[in-house]
N, C-alpha and C positions, 0 to 999 in steps of 0.2 A: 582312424575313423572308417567303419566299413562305408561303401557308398553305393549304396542300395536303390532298384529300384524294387521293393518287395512285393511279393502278393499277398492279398489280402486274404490272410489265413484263418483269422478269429473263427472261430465256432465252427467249423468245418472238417469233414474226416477224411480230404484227403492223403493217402499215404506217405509216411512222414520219406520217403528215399524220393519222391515226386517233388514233395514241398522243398526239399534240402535244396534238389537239385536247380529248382527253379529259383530259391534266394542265391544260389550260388552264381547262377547267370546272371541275374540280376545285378548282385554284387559288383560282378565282372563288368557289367555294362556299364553302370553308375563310374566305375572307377575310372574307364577308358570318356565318357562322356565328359568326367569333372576334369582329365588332363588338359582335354583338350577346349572346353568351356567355361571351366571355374568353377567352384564351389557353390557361387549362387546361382547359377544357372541349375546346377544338381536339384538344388533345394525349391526355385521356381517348378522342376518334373516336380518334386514330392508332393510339392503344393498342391499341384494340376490333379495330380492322382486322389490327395483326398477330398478334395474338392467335388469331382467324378465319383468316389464311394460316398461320398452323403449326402449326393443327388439320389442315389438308390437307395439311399437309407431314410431320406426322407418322403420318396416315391412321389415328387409331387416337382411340379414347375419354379419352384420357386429356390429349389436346389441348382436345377438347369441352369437356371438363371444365373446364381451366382457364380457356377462354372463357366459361364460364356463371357459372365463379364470382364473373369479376371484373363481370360484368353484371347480377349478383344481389345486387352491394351498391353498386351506383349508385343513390342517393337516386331518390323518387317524383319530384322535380321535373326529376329528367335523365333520366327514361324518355322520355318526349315528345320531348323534343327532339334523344336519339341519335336514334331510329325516323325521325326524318322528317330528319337528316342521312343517313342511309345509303337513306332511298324517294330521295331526292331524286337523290344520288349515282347513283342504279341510271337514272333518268330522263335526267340530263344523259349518264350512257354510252350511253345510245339513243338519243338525238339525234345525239351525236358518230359513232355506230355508221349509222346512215340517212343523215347529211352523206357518210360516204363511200362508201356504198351507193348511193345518187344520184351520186354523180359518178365510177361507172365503171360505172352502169345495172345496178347487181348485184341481183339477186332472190336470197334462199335458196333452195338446193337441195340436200338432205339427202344425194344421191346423188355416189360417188363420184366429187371431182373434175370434176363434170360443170356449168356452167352454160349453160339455155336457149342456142339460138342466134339470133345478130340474124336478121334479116329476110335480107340477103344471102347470108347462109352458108345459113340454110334455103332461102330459095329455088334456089342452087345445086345443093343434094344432094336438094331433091325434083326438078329438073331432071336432075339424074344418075341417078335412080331411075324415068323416064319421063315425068314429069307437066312437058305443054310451056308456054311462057308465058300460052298463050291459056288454059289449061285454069285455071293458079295465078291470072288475074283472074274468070276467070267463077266460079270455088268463093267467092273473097272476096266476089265481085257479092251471090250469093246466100245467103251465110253470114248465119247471123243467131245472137248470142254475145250473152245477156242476162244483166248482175249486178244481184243483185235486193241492194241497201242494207237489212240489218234491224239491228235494236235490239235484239239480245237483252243480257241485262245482262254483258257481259264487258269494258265499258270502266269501270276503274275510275277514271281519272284527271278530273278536272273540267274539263268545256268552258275556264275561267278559263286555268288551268294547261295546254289544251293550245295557246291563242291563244299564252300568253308562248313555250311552247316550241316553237312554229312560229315565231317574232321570231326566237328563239336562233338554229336553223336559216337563218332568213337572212341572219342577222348574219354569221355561220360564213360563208357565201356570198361574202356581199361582202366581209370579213374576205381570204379568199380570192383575189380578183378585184384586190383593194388592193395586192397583197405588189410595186409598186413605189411606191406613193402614201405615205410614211410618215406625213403629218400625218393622211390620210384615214384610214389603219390605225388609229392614236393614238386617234380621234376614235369609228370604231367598238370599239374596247375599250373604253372608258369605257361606251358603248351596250351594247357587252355584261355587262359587271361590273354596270349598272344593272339592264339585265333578271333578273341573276342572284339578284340581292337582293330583285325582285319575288317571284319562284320565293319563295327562302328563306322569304318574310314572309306568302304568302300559302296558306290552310289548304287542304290535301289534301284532304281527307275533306267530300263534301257533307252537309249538313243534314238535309235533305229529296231523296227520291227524284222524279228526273226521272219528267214528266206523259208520256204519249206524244207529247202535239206539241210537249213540248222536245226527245226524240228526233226527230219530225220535223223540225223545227229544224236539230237540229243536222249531221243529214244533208243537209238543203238547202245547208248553208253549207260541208259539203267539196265539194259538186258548185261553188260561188259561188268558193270559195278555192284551188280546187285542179284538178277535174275540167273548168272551165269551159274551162280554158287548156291543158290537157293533152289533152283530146280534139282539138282541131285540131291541136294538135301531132304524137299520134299519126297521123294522116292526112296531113299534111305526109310523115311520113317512108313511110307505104304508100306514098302514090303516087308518090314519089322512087324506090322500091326498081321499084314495074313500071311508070315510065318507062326504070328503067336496063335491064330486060329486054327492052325494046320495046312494051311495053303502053302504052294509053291510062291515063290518071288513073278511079281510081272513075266511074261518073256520081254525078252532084252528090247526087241523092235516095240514094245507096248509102249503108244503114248497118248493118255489118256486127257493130258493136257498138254498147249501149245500155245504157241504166240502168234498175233496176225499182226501186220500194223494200217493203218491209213495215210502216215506219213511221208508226204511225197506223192502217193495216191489218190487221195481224194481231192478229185478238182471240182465239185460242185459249189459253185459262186466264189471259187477261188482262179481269176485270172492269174495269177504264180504259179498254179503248177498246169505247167505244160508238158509235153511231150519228153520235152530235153531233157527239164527236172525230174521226172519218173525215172527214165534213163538213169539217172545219176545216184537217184535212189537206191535203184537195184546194183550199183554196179559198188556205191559204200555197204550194201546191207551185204554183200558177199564177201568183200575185202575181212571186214570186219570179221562176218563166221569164220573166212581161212587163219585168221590171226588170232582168232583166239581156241581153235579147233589147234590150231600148229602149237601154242604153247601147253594145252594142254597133252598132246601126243611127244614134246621135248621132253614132257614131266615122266610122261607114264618109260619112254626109253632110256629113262635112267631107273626106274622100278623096273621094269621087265629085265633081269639079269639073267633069272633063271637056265639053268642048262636040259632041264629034263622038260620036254615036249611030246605030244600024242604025233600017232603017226601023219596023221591030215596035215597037221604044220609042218613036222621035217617034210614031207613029199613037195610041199610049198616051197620052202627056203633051201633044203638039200643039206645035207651034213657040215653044219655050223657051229661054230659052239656055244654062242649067245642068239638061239635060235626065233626068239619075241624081238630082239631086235632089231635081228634081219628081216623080220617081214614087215616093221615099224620104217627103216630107213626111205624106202623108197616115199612112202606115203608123205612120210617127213618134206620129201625133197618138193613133192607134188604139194603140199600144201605151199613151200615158198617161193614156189615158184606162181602160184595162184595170187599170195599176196603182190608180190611183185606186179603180175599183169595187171590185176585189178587197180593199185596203186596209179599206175603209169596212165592205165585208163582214165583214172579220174582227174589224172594232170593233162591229160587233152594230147599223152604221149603214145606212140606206137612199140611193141613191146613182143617181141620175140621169144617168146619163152622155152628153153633148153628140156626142159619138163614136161609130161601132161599135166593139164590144172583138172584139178576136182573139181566137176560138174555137175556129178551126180551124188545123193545119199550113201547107194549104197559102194562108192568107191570108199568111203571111210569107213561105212558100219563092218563090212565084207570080213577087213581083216582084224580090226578089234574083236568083230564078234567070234573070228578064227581063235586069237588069241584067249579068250574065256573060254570057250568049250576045251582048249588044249590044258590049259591049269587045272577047269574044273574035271578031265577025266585023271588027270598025274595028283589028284587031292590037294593042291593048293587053293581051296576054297577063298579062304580067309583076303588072298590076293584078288584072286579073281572077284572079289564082291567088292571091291576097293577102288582105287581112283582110276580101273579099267572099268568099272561096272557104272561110276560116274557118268566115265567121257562117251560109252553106251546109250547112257538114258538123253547128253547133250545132242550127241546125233540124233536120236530118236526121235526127240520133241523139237531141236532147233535146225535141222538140215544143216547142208552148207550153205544157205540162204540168209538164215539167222533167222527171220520171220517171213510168212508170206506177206506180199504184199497186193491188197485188195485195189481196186482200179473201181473210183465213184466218179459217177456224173450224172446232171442232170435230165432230166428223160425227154424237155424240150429241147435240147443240143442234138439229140438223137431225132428228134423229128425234123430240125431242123435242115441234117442230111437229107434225110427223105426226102422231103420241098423241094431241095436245089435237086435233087435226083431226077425225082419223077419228074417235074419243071422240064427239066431239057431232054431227056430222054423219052417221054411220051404227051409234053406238049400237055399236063393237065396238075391239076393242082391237087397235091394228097392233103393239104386244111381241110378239105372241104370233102373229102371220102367220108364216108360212114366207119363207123369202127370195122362190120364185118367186109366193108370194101378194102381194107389196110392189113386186116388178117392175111382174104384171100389172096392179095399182092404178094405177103410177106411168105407165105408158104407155097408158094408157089415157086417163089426165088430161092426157097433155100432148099426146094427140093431138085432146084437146076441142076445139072452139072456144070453149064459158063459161067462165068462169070457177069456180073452185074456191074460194076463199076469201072467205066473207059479207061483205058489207062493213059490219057492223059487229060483229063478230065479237067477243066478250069475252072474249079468252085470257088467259094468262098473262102476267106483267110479262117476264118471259126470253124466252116466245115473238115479243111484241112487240118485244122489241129486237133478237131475229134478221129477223121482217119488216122494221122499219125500217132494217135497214141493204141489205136488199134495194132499197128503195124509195130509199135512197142510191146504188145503182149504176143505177136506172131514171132517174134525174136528174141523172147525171154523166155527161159527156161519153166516146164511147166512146175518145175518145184518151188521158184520165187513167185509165183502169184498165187493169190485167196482166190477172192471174188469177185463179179463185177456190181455191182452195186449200182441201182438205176435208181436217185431219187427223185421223191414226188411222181412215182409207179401209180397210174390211176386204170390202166386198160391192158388188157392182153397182148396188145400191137405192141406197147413199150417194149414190155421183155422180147419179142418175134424180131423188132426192130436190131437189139445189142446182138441176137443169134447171129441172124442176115449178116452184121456190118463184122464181127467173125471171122463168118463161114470166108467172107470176101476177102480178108486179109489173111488167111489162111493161116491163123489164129489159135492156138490149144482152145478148148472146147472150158472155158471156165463155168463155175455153178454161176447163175444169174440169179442175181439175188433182188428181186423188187423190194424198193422200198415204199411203204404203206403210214403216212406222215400225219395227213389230214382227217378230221372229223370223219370225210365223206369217204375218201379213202382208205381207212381204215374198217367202214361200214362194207364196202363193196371188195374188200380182199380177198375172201374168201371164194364170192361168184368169178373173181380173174381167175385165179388157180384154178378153179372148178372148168374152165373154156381150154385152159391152157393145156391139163391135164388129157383132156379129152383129145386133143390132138395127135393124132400117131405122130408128125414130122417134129414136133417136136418131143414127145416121148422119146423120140429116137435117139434124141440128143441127148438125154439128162441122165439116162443109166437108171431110171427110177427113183430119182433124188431130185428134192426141192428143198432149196433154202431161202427163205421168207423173211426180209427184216421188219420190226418194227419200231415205228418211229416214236418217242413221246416226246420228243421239243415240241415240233412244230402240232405236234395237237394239242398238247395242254394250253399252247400261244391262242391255236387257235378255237378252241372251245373252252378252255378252264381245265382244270388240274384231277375234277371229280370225272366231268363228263369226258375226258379223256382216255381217263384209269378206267373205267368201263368199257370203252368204245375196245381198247386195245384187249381186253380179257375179250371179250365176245368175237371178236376177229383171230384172236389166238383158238378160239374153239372151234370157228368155223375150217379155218383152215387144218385144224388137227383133224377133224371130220371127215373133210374133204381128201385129205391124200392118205386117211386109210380108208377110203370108199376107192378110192382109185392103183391101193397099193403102191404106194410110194413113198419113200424114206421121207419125213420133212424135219428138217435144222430149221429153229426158230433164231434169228439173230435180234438180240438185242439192243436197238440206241441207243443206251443210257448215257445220260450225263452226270456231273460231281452233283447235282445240288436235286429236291423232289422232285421239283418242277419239268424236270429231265430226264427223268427217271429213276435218281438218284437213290439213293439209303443201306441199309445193311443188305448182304446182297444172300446173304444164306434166309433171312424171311424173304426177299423178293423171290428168286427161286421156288419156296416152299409155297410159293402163293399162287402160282400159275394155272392155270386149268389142267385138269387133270389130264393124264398124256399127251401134253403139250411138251413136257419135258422128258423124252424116252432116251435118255441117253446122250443125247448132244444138245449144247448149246454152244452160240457165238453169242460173245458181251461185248460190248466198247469199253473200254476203260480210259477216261477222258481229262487231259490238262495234268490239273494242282492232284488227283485223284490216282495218276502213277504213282506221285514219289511219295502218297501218304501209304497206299497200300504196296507198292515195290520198291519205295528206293531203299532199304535194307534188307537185307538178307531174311531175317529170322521173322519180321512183321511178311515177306513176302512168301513167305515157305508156308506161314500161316492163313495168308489169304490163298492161298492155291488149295491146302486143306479143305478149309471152308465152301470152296468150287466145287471141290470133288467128292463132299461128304455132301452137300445139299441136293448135287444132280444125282448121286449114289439114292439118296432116300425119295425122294420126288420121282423118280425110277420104279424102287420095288414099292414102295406105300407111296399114293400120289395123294394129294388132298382131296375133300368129298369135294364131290360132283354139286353146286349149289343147289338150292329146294330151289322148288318153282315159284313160292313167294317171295324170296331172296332175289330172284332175279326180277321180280314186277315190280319188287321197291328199289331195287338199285335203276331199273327204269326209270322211277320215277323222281327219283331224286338226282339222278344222271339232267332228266330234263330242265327242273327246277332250276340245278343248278347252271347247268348251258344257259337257258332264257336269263337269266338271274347276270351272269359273266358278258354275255354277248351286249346285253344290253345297257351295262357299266361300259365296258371300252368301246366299243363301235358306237351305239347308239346316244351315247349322252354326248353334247356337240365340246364340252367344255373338258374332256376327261383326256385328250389329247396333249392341249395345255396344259395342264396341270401334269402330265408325267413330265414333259418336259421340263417345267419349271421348276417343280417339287424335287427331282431326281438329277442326278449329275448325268444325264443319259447324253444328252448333248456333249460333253467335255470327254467321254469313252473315248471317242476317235482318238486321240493325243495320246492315249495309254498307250505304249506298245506290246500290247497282248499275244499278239500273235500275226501271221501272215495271212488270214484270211479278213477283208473288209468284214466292219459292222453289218453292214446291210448287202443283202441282194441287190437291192434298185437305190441307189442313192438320193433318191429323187422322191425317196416313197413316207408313207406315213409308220406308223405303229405296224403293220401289218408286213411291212417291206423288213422289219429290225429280225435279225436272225435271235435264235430264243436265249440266246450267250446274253447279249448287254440288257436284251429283254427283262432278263431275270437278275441279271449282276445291280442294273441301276435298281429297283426296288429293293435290292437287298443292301445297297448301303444306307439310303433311309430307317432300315428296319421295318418299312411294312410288310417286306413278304405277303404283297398283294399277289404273284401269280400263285401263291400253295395252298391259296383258302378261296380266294373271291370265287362267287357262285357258291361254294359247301356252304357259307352263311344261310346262307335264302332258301338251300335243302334245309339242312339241317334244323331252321327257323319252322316251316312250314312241318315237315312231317312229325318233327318230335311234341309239337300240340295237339298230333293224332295217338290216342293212348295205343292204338294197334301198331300204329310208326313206332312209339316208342319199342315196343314189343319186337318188332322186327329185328331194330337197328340192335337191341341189346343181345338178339339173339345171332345175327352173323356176326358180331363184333367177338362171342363168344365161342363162334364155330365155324368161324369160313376163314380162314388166314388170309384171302384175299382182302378185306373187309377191316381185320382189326391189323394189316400191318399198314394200309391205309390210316387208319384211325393214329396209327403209333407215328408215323413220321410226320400228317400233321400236327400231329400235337411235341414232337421237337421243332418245326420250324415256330409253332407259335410260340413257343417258350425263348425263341432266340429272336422276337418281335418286338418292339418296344413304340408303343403308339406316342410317347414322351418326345423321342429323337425326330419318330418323322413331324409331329407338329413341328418341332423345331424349325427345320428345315423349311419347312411351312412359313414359318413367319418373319424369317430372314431372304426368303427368294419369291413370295408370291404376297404380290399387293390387289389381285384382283376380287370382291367380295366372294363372288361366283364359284372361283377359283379354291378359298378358302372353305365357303358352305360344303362344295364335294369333300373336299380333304375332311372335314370334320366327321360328313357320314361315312367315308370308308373304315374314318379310325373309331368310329362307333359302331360299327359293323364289323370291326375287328374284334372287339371289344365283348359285343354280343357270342358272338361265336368261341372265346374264349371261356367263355360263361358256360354255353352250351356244352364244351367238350368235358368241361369238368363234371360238370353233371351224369352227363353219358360213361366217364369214368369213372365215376364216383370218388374223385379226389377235391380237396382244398385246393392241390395248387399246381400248374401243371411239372410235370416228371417227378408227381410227388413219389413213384414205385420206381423211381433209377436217378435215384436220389447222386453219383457220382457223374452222371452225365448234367444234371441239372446244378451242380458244385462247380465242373467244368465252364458254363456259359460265367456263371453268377461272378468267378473270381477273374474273368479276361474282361467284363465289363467298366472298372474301371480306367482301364487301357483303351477302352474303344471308345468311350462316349467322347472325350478329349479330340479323338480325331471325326468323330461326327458332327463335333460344333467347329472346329474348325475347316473341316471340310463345303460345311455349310456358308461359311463365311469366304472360302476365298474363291466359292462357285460366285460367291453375290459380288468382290470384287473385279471376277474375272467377267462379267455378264456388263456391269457398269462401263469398263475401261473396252470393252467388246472384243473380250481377252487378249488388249496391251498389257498385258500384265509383266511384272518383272522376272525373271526366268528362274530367280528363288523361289517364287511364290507361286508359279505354272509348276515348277518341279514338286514344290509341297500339296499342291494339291493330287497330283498323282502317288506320293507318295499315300497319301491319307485314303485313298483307296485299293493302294497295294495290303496297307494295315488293317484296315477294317475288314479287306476279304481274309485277312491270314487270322484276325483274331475270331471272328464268325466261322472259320474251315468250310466258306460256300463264296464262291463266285458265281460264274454260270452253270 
């Protein structure tokens, strides 16, 4: 008997090597679930599931119903273990979903019918659009495309479970590669049925919440598992594409893209990362590069044999006879002896090293790059372009650092000093300065030559630990740090403030990068830079570069999702304006998160959608959580998201998108507004919509997940406003309202589209402004992955107040409305009716999900009742029921 948990295939076109691979897992799971449950337990999952499909099939309550009923008298002891049959199920179709995503280079992309284009075809059609070959390698020469790796909590699945489910992934592969080998085929299914039963046997749901430098960690080791071998890869194929146009290859030091991380870094409302943890950050993130920098140069000194060398290298190494590997030896010796210190370091040991350690770039690039010019003048091309031209491009792009690492805090920590500063030092209070009274302070001090801070100065425990980690970047190497990162940036004094405390710890000179979060801040970005720039003292500093983050959590949180995405293009203009009015390089960094609400979506239209030369050549992105391992944790998906990077900022480069018409921008005014007043006035303003998130949402029950190391909330103490925009957005989205992606665009959209000229507008930037219709395109996938069925549901198992209920009915009629609208505005029947495989994707994971949304729902209302005395089977299933739901939706925070 095969023991299946199958997908729901009928009538459907996805590709039969997708569907195979997914009954096959299936198979595999059912089979390891029946050993260890029984047969009728198997057959209770089947039930469950169709039960779940003909709730959709009958699109009506009374399907639900029957699905909750028979889930509501499933004994305590089969709560656990349906919950983690159907996370699991949701897991192994995303695996099987990325196996064939990698093996036709597929990225998402929400836009109709449309995917990224390779390298060839773009370079073609920017070649037909003017831009000649010499121009598409010198933009690449100089391009510089940084993804910054952070940790915020939106991976919920355990490092454990995601090693097994990268095996699966390559089992699948070779599985694949076998299909004429039948014993070797035989031999990896047994391998895979083994893995599958690891999966089944081992617990979801962590313990204990990862430290930050288990996040560092665990980021090290997609750069070690997956980045290491995909970066040369990607480079292989650039300088394959402008050979084919007549171009020379990169030069060797070119790296047009690189890695940053946050990890270990970013202490903003993260009491855990302190001073020490930084420290320890940098000192695994260098270990790591020597270790896998050393195995790579073990490799190349068994390929470097050759005897015949240019004279630059014999002058080097002196008359040898294995001349590549005498000048490889030493470097060899310097890398283990690097690992060793480093190691020793991190065990809290002292470490004497017989060796110099590599500290610097160009102690590695030096002589690899020696080595290539000596082959490439003796005509051994063919080597020299090979796994020395590799481990080239890995120094390039990864130092011996592995990544930078950027240094975030909050910009009240930083005045915070000041206070206790000015306080004892002049007897007055800097609260209460005016802004231009804290400028003239701050430049005045950093144009001193003494120093500012006593040296033994007896502050505060918090103020101390923001100096000490100053005194961490005055001690680290300038090639292991990025940036510094000031969030909730509102004034020119913030960024003067991180200069001064620097200049004082006698500090590398990092770009300062304000971050720009809020409505209002967002609004007034551009007039900071514009003060800031105008400063000779600090001019002096920056080399003619500014890098400017922008935020969209905390705006979308706090104005809604429409009037956000405006606020941030119009402060991305201002400030492009602004520092070529003043001559100055400006890097825009971006905050994105995995999901809209954060920035999230395909990232080749995000890119193409930006204001015009906003994008000249550099960008910094975050790439956030669950959102590494779906775009990096393999190799070939990651070669192709680096592609996609560097082919979008290549075209938004030479052809940028138009400049908006000036009615374009008076209606996005206006329905910016609408919808702010429309949003503000549902969460803040309505006394009752506080409760109801509460009650409606598992937002309460978050805390218990162990997501990650940084708390839910800022203020613990605080309302809605206090919740960082992670669980903000996570708890709507297991309900399926995906209330932060739309509330407010209803009451736009409502309003101007009964204006026949609104109509006119809206069809006409949706049809000509990519800012505009890639907006339109990802909400209309979040709403497609909405189901206003579930959140009732939830509804009426967790909330008995009338009040309570009347709102929930108008939101899910407001959702309802808007769904109306968008199709209209598309002119489709039904939404993703033009990306008919992304809309096949939702439709066939929803029998797997609704299962865990009614029970979900149900052990929030037990655990609420018993005032979560709940049994630790039944505390664990419901975490698990939201580890499933975010894995079957591919959106958390």
């Amino acid at each position: 008997m095969r023991h299946a948990l199958p997908i729901a295939s009928e009538g459907n076109d996805l590709n039969e090597s997708l569907r195979e691979n997914v009954r096959l897992l299936g198979d595999l799971l059912g089979t390891s679930i029946s050993a260890e449950r029984g047969e009728s337990f198997l057959a209770s999952i089947e039930r469950i599931r169709h039960l779940a499909k003909e709730a959709h099939r009958s699109d009506n309550r009374q399907g639900m119903q029957a699905l909750t009923d028979y889930l509501y008298q499933l004994s305590d002891d089969d709560l656990l273990p349906v919950t983690r049959a159907f996370n699991q199920f949701l897991n192994l179709s995303n695996i099987a979903e990325q196996h064939y995503k990698a093996s036709l280079h597929y990225v998402d992309d929400y836009r109709p019918n449309r995917q990224p284009e390779r390298l060839p075809q773009l370079f073609e059609r920017l070649a037909g659009e003017g831009a000649d070959a010499a121009q598409l390698r010198d933009t690449l020469e100089k391009m510089r495309i940084e993804l910054v790796l952070t940790a915020h909590p939106t991976e919920v699945v355990r490092r454990t479970l995601i090693h097994k489910y990268d095996e699966v992934d390559d089992c699948l592969e070779q599985i694949a590669d076998a299909r004429h080998y039948p014993e070797k085929r035989s031999r990896l299914y047994e391998r895979l049925a083994d893995l599958i039963s690891q999966v089944w046997r081992t617990n979801e749901i962590r313990h204990t919440r990862p430290t930050p430098v288990d996040e560092a960690r665990w980021g090290f080791a997609v750069i070690e598992h997956s980045l290491w071998q995909a970066l040369p890869d990607f480079y292989r194929n650039l300088d394959s594409q402008l050979l084919a146009v007549g171009q020379p290859r990169l030069s060797l030091d070119a790296a047009p893209l690189r890695f940053a991380s946050w990890m270990g870094g970013d202490r903003d409302g993260n009491p855990n990362v302190t001073a020490k943890v930084t420290r320890r950050a940098l000192l695994h993130a260098r270990y790591v590069a020597a270790r896998l920098h050393l195995r790579d140069l073990e490799a190349l000194r068994v390929e470097l044999s050759m005897w015949q060398a240019s004279s630059e290298l014999n002058e080097q190494v002196g008359e040898v006879a294995e001349p590549y590997r005498a000048l490889l030896v030493p470097v060899v010796e310097q890398l283990k002896a690097t690992c060793e210190v480093m190691l020793a370091r991190l065990k809290g040991e002292q470490w004497n090293a017989k060796e110099p350690l590599i500290e610097r770039r160009e102690q590695l690039f030096e002589p690899l790059a020696l080595c290539y010019r000596s082959l490439m003048e003796c005509g051994m091309h063919s080597i020299a372009n090979g796994a020395l031209l590799d481990s080239l491009r890995r120094v390039a792009s990864f130092g011996v650092t592995l990544v930078k690492l950027d240094i975030r805090q909050e910009s009240g920590r930083h005045r915070e000093v000041m206070t206790e500063l000015v306080r004892d030092l002049l007897g007055e209070s800097y609260d209460e300065w005016s802004e231009q009274q804290r400028q003239q302070f701050l430049i005045r001090e950093l144009a001193s030559p003494r120093p500012l801070l006593p040296r033994q100065w007896q502050c505060s425990e918090s103020v101390r630990e923001v100096l000490d980690t100053f005194e961490v970047i005055a001690s680290s190497s300038p090639e292991a740090l990025g940036s510094y990162v000031i969030s909730m940036a509102s004034s020119a004094s913030d960024i003067l403030t991180v200069a001064l405390l620097m200049k004082e710890a006698g500090a590398v000179r990092l770009p300062i990068a304000p971050l720009f979060e809020t409505l209002d801040d967002l609004d007034g970005a551009g007039e900071v830079i514009d003060q800031l720039l105008a400063l000779p003292t600090y001019r002096a500093l920056i080399d003619d570069r500014q890098e400017v983050m922008i935020g969209y959590s905390d705006s979308a949180k706090d104005a809604g999702q429409l009037a956000a995405s405006w606020a941030q293009y119009r402060a991305q203009e201002q400030l492009t304006e602004v520092c070529q009015r003043h001559g100055v390089d400006l890097t825009l960094f971006h905050g994105r998160g995995g999901t809209v609400g954060r920035g999230g979506g395909p990232i080749h239209a995000a890119i193409l959608s930006q204001p015009p030369g906003s994008v000249n050549g550099s960008l910094r992105v975050t790439e956030q959580g669950e959102m590494i391992r779906f775009k990096f944790g393999q190799p070939s998906i990651a070669a192709r998201t680096m592609e996609i990077y560097t082919g979008a900022v290549l075209e938004a480069t030479l052809t940028p998108p138009p400049v908006p018409k000036s009615e374009w921008r008076e209606e996005m005014d206006r329905l910016a507004s609408i919808a702010h007043t429309a949003y503000v006035d549902t969460v803040r303003n309505t006394p009752e919509f506080v409760s109801y998130f509460r009650q409606a949402t598992p937002e309460t029950a978050l805390g218990r997940l162990a997501l990650g190391s940084r708390p839910a909330k800022r203020n613990s103490q605080g309302g809605v406003e206090s919740l960082r925009a992670i669980p903000w957005i996570f708890a709507w989205t297991q309900t399926r309202l995906m209330l932060p992606a739309w509330l407010g665009t209803d009451a736009a959209f409502a309003e101007r589209w009964n204006d026949s000229d609104g109509q006119r507008i809206i069809n006409d930037m949706r049809e000509q402004w990519p800012f505009f219709a890639t907006y339109i395109d990802l909400l209309e996938m979040l709403l497609a992955k909405s189901d206003a069925t579930i959140s009732h549901h939830y509804e009426q198992r967790l909330i008995q107040k009338p009040e309570l209920e009347s709102l929930g009915a108008n939101l899910r009629q407001r959702l309802s409305t808007l769904i109306d609208q968008l199709l209209t505005i598309s002119g489709q029947e039904a939404l993703l009716e033009h990306s008919p495989l992304i809309r096949q994707a939702i439709a066939v994971r929803n029998p797997y999900i609704d299962p865990l949304h009614a029970l979900q729902a149900e052990l929030l209302r037990r655990a609420r009742e018993a005032e979560d005395d709940i049994p630790e089977s039944l505390d664990r299933a419901l975490m698990v029921t939201m580890a499933g739901i975010a894995a079957g939706l591919r959106n958390t925070g």
